[in-house]
LUMFIDREN-838601 format. One record per residue (C-alpha): residue number from 1; residue in one letter; z, x, y. Coordinates in pm, 1 decimal. Layout:
N
{resi = NUM, resn = A, c3 = Z, c1 = X, c2 = Y}
...
***
This chain:
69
{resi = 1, resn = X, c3 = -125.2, c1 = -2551.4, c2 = -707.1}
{resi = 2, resn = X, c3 = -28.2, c1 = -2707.9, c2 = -368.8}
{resi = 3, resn = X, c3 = -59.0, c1 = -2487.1, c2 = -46.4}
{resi = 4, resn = X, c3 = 262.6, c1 = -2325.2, c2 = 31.4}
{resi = 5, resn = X, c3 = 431.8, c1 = -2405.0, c2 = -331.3}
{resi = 6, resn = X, c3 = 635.3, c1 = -2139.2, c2 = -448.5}
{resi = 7, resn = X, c3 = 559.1, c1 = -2019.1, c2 = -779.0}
{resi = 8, resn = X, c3 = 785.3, c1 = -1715.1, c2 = -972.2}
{resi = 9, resn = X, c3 = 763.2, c1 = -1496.7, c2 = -1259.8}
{resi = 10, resn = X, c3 = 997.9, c1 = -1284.0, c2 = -1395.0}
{resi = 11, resn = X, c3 = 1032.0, c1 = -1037.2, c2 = -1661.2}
{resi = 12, resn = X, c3 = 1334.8, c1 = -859.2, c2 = -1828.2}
{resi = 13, resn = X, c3 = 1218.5, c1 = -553.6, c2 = -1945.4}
{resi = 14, resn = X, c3 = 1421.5, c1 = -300.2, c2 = -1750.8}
{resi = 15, resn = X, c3 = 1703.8, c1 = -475.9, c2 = -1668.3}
{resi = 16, resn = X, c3 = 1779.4, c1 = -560.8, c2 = -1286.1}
{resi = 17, resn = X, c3 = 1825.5, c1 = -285.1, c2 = -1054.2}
{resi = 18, resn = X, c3 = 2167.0, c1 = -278.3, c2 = -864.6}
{resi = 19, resn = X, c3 = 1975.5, c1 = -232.0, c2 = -518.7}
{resi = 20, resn = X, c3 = 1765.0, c1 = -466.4, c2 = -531.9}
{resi = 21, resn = X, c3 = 2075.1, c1 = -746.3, c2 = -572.8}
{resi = 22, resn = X, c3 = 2249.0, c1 = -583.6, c2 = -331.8}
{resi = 23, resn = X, c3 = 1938.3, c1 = -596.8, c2 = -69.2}
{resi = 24, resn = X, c3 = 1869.7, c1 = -1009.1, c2 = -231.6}
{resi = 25, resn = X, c3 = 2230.8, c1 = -1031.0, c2 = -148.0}
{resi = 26, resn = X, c3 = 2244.9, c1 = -953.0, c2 = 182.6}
{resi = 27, resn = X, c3 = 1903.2, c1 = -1164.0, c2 = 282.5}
{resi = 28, resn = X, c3 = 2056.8, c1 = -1498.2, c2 = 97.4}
{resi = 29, resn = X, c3 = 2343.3, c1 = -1482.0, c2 = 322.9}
{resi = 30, resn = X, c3 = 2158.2, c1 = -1413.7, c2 = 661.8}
{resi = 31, resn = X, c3 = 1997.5, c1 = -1701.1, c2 = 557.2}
{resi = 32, resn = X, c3 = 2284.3, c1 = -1878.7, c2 = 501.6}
{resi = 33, resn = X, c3 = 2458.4, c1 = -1829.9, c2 = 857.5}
{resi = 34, resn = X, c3 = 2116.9, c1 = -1929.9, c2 = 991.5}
{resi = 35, resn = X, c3 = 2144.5, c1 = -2222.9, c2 = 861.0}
{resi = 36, resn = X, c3 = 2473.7, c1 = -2287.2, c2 = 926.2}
{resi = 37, resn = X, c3 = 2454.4, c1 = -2159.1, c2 = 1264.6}
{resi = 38, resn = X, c3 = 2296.1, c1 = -2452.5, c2 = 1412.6}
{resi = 39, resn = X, c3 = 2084.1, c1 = -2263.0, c2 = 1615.4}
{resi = 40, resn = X, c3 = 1741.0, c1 = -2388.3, c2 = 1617.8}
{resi = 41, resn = X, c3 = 1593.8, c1 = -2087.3, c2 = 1691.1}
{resi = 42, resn = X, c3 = 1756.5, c1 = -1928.0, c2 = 1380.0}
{resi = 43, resn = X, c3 = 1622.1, c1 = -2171.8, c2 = 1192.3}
{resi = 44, resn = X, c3 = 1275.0, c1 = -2163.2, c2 = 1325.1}
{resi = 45, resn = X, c3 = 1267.2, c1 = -1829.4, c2 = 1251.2}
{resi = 46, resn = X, c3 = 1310.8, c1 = -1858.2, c2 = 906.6}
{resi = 47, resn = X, c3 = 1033.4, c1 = -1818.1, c2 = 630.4}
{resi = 48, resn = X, c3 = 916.6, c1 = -1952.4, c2 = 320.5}
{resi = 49, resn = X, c3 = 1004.7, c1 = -1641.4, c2 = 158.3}
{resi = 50, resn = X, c3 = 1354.9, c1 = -1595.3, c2 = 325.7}
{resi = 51, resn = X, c3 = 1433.7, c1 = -2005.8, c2 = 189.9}
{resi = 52, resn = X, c3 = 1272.8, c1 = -2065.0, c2 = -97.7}
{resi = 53, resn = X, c3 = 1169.4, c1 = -1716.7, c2 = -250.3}
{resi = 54, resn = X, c3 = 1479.9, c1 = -1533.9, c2 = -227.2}
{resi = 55, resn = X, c3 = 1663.0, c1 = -1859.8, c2 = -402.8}
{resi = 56, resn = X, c3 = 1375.9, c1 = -1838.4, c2 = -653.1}
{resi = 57, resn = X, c3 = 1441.7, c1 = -1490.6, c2 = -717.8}
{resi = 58, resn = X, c3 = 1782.0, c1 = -1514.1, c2 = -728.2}
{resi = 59, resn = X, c3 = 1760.7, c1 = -1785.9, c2 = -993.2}
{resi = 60, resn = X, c3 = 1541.5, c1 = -1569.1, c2 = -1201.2}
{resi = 61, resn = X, c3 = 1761.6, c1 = -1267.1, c2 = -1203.8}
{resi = 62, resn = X, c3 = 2086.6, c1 = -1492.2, c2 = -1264.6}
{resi = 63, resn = X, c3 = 1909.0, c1 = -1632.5, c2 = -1585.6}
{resi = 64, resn = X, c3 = 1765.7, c1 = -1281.2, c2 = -1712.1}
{resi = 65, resn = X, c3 = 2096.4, c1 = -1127.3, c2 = -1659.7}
{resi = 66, resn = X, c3 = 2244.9, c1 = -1441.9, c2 = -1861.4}
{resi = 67, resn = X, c3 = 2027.6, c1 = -1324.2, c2 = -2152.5}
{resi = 68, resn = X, c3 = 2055.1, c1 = -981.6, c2 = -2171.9}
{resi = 69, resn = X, c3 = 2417.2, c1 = -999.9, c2 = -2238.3}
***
């Protein structure tokens, strides 16, 4: 493994919890106006986690609610 790659397990066996969307929810799209703020200190502020974490999440939970149905 590189330093700083991103790397994401996730497991089903629950289900998803409704809060925890909602709160993934509301970080993607403070990232998003970040990024399309065009304000550089926005930007700079981001993280690693805020970018590519809550996208890998995200992904994760999309699939495994896919396949529960």
């Amino acid at each position: 493994m590189t330093t700083g790659e991103y790397q994401a397990i996730g497991l089903g066996l629950q289900g998803t919890n409704p809060a925890e969307l909602t709160r993934l929810q509301a970080e993607l799209e403070t990232t998003k106006a970040a990024l399309e703020s065009d304000d550089e200190a926005a930007i700079g502020a981001l993280t690693g986690q805020d970018v590519f974490g809550n996208l890998l999440t995200a992904t994760i939970l999309s699939y495994l609610g896919l396949n529960a149905v």
